[in-house]
N, C-alpha and C positions, 0 to 999 in steps of 0.2 A: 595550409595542410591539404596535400591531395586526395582526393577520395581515393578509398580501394577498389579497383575496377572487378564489380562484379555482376552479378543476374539479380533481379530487384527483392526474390529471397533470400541471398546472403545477407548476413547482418552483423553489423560493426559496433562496438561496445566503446566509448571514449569517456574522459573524465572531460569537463569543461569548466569548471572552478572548482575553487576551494579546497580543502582538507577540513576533517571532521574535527579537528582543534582549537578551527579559528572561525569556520562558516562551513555553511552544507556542501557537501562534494553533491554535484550536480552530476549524473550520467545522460547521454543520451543515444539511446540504439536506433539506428539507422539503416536503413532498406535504400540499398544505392541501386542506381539501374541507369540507361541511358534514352534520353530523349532527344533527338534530332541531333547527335553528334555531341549531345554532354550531357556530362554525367550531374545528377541530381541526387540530394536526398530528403528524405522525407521522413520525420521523427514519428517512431512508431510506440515510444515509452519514453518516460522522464522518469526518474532516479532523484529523491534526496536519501541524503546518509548522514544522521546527524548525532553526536555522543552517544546518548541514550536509545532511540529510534531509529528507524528508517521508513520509508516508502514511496511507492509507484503508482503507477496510473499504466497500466496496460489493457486497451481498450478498454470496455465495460468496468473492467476490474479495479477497484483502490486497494493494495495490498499494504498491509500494515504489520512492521516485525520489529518488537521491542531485541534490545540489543545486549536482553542477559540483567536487565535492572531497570528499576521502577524509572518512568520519566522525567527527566527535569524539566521544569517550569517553564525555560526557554523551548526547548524541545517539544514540549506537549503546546505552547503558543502555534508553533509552527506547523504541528498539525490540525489544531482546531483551523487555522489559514486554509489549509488544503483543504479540509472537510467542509469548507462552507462552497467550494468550489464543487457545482451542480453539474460535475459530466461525468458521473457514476453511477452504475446500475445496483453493483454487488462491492460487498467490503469483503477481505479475508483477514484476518487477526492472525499473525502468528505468533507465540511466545511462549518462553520455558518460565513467566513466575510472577513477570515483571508488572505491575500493574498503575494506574494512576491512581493519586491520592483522592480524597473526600473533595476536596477544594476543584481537583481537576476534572474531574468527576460532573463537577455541577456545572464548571463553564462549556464543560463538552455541550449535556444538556438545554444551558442557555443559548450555546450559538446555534447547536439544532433544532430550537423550537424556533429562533427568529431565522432563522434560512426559509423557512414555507415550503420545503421541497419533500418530495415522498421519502420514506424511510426506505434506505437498499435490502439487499436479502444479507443474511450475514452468516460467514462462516467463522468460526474460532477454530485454532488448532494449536490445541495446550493440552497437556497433562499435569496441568495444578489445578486443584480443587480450588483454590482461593482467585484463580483467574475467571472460573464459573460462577463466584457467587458477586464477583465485580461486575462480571458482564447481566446479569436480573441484574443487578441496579441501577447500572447505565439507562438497562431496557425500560425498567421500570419510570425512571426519570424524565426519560424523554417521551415515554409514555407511545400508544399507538404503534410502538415496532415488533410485535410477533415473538420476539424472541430470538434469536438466534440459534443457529445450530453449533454444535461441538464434534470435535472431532480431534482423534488423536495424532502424536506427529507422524507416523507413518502414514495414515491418511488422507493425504494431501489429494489426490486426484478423487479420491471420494468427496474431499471438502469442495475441491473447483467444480467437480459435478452439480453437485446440489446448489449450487450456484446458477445454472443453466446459464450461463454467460458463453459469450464466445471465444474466451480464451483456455488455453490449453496446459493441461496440470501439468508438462514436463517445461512449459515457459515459466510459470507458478513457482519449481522446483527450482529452476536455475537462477531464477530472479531473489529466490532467499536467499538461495548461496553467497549472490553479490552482496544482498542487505545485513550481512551479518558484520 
């Protein structure tokens, strides 16, 4: 596949495995630009998309968007995977309801307490009551994390803010759009 010849801030969206049926659709956005007569890229986000979940890794940011229904088992495996992976400053939650059960709950907490790494800032962006009183418990369990903050789904660029990260609430915005 050839790259699309552009300036090293244009940015190209591609699928690279799977469908969400059978294994994770993998995306990966790309920053192409030219060095010494050829064209390079350089992954600036990674993309899973998976039944129940989805999420990203854009810069600082782990972005996390339930897909309309509680997690399944394999689903939520595949993210405790990511989340023990230490290159994240901030988490953002987004979801309209969906939450993990009692069981996944605790192994989130188990594989957070033996990771040894700081606890990120956290933002939630839900409008169910029952997705706030998951998230104290989560907090609660893994214990030492502050709490998170809450926010509604129009406030998304509020949520990235309070995040002081360096990524930007309308990347944030278009990056759910794909995770849905």
């Amino acid at each position: 596949m050839s790259a699309p010849s552009a300036s090293p801030a244009r940015l190209h969206l591609r699928a690279v495995s799977g469908d969400a049926a059978s294994s994770p659709s993998r995306f990966e956005r790309r920053a192409w630009g030219k060095e010494d007569g050829e064209i390079t890229g350089v992954v600036r986000r990674a993309t899973t998309l998976l039944p129940t979940l989805g999420y990203a890794l854009v810069g600082d940011l782990l972005l996390y968007r339930s897909r309309g229904e509680s997690p399944s088992d394999a689903d939520w495996d595949s993210w405790l995977e990511r989340v023990a992976v230490p290159d994240f400053a901030n988490l953002l939650v987004y979801t309209t309801g969906g939450v993990p059960s009692a069981g996944q709950r605790s192994r989130l907490a188990d594989r957070w307490k033996r990771g040894g790494r700081p606890n990120p800032h956290i933002a939630i962006v839900t409008d169910a009551a029952l997705v706030r009183a998951v998230a104290g418990a989560i907090s609660w369990l893994i214990g030492g994390m502050g709490g998170p903050r809450f926010f509604a789904p129009e406030e998304i660029a509020q949520a990235v803010a309070s995040l002081g990260g360096q990524t930007a609430a309308s990347e944030v915005e278009s990056l759910l759009r794909a995770l849905q």
